[in-house]
C-alpha positions in Angstrom: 2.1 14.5 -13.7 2.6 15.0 -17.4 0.7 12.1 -19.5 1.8 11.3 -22.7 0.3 8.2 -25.1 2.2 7.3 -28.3 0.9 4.8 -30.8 3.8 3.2 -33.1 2.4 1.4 -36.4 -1.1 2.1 -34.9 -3.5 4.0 -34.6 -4.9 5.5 -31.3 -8.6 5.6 -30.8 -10.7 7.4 -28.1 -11.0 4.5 -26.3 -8.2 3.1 -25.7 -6.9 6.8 -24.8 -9.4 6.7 -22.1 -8.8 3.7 -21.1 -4.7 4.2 -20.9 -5.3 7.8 -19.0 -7.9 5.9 -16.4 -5.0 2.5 -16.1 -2.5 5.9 -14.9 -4.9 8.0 -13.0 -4.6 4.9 -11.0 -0.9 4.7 -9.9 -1.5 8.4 -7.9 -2.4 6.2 -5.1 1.2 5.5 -4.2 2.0 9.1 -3.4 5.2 8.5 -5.0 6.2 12.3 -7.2 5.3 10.8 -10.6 7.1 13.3 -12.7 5.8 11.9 -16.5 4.8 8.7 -17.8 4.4 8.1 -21.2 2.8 5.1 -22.4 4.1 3.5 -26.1 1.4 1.5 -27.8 2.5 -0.9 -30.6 1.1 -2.5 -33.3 3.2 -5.1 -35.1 2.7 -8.6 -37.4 5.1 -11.5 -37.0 4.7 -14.5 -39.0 1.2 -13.5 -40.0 0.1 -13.2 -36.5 -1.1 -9.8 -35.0 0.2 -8.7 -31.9 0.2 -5.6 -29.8 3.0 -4.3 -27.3 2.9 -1.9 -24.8 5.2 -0.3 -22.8 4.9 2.2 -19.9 8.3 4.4 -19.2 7.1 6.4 -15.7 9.7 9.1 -14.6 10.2 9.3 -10.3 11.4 12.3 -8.7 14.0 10.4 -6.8 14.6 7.1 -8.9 15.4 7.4 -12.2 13.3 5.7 -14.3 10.4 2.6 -14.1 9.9 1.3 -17.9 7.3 -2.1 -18.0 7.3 -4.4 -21.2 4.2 -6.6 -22.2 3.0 -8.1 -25.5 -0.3 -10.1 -25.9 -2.6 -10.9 -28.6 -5.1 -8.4 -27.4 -4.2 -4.7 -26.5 -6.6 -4.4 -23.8 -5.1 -8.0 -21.7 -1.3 -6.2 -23.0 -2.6 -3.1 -21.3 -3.9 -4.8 -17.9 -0.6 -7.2 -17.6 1.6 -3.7 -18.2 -0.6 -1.7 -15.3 -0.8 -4.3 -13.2 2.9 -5.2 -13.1 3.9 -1.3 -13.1 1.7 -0.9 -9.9 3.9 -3.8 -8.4 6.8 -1.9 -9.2 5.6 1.3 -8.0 4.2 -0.6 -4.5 8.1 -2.1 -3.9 9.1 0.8 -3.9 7.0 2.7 -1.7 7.5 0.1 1.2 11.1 0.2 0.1 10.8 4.3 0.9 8.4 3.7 4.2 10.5 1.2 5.7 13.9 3.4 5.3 11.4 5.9 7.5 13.3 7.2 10.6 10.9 7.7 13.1 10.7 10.6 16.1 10.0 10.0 19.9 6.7 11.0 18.9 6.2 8.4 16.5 6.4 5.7 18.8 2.8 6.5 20.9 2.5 4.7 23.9 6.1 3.7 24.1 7.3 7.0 24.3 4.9 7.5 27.1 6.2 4.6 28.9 10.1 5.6 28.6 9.1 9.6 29.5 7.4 8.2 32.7 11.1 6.9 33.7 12.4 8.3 36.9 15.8 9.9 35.5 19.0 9.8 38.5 20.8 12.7 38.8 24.1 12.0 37.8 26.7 13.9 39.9 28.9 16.4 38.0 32.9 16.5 38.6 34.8 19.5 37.5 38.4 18.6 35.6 41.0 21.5 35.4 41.9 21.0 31.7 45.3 20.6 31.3 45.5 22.6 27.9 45.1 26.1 27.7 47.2 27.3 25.8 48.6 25.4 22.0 51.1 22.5 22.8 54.2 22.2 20.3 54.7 18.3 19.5 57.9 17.8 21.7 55.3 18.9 25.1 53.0 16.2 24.0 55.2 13.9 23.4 57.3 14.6 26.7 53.6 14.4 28.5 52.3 11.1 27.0 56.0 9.5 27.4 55.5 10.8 31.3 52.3 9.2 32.3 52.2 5.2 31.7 48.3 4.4 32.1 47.9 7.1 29.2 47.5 6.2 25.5 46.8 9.2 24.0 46.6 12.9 24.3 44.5 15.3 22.4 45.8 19.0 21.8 45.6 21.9 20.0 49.3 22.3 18.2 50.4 26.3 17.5 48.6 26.1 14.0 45.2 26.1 16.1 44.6 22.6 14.8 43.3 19.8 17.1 45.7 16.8 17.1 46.3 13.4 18.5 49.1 12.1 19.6 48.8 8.2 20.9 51.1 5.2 22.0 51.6 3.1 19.2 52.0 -0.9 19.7 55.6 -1.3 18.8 56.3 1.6 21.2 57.0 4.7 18.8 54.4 7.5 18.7 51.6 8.1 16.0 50.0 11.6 15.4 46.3 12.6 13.6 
């Protein structure tokens, strides 16, 4: 993970660096593929007030972009508000990623012990002589599904090679796919 710290209208002392690179070290816990984050430090005065801003911009692999906002009075409480809020966003969307989780027969433990145990029938197999062996021009597959009244479709292959269905529409004409 690339770190980065930027001060803007102040200036950065070994301190807070460590401090800032120790608030980062921590979001590794998330095992989310931190790809940079660069944390913007600044120092501005409004109306005679000082005031300190900071603002962490994290790059994920797979999400585009995280960027966390906080001002304060005090850099360090700015600093903690901003960490604090940007592991919230980074825990969302961890659980957002585990819960998407497709899970295997494995997965499942004991319950995939309990459905393997199932006695399985034995289904008996019927051979069907398919009628289509050979490519069916549109006319034959419209003669055979105009033939046979419980039938409400027929797939077949036309002389292209391409698979096609043919199918009883409600107003009695026939559709084609």
């Amino acid at each position: 993970m690339n770190k980065q710290i930027v001060g803007r209208h102040f200036e950065l002392t070994e301190p807070i660096k460590e401090y800032i690179n120790a608030s980062i070290d921590g979001l590794s816990k998330y095992n989310l593929d931190i790809i940079s984050t660069t944390v913007v430090i600044s120092g501005d005065t409004r109306h005679g007030k000082k005031g300190y801003e900071v603002e962490y911009i994290i790059n994920l692999k797979d999400k585009n972009t995280i960027v966390i906002t906080q001002s304060d009075k005090d850099l360090y409480a700015a600093s903690d508000i901003a960490i604090e809020r940007t592991k919230k966003s980074l825990r969302r969307y961890a659980d957002k990623i585990k819960s998407h989780r497709i899970m295997s027969f494995k997965d499942l433990g004991a319950d995939a012990e309990a459905v393997s145990s199932l006695e399985t029938e034995e289904h008996e197999i019927v051979p069907m002589n398919l009628e289509l062996h050979k490519p069916v021009d549109f006319d034959e597959a419209a003669t055979l599904l105009k033939e046979e009244k419980n039938r409400q479709f027929i797939v077949f292959n036309d002389n292209e090679g391409l698979m096609r269905v043919m199918y009883k529409r409600a107003d009695g004409k026939l559709g084609l796919y």
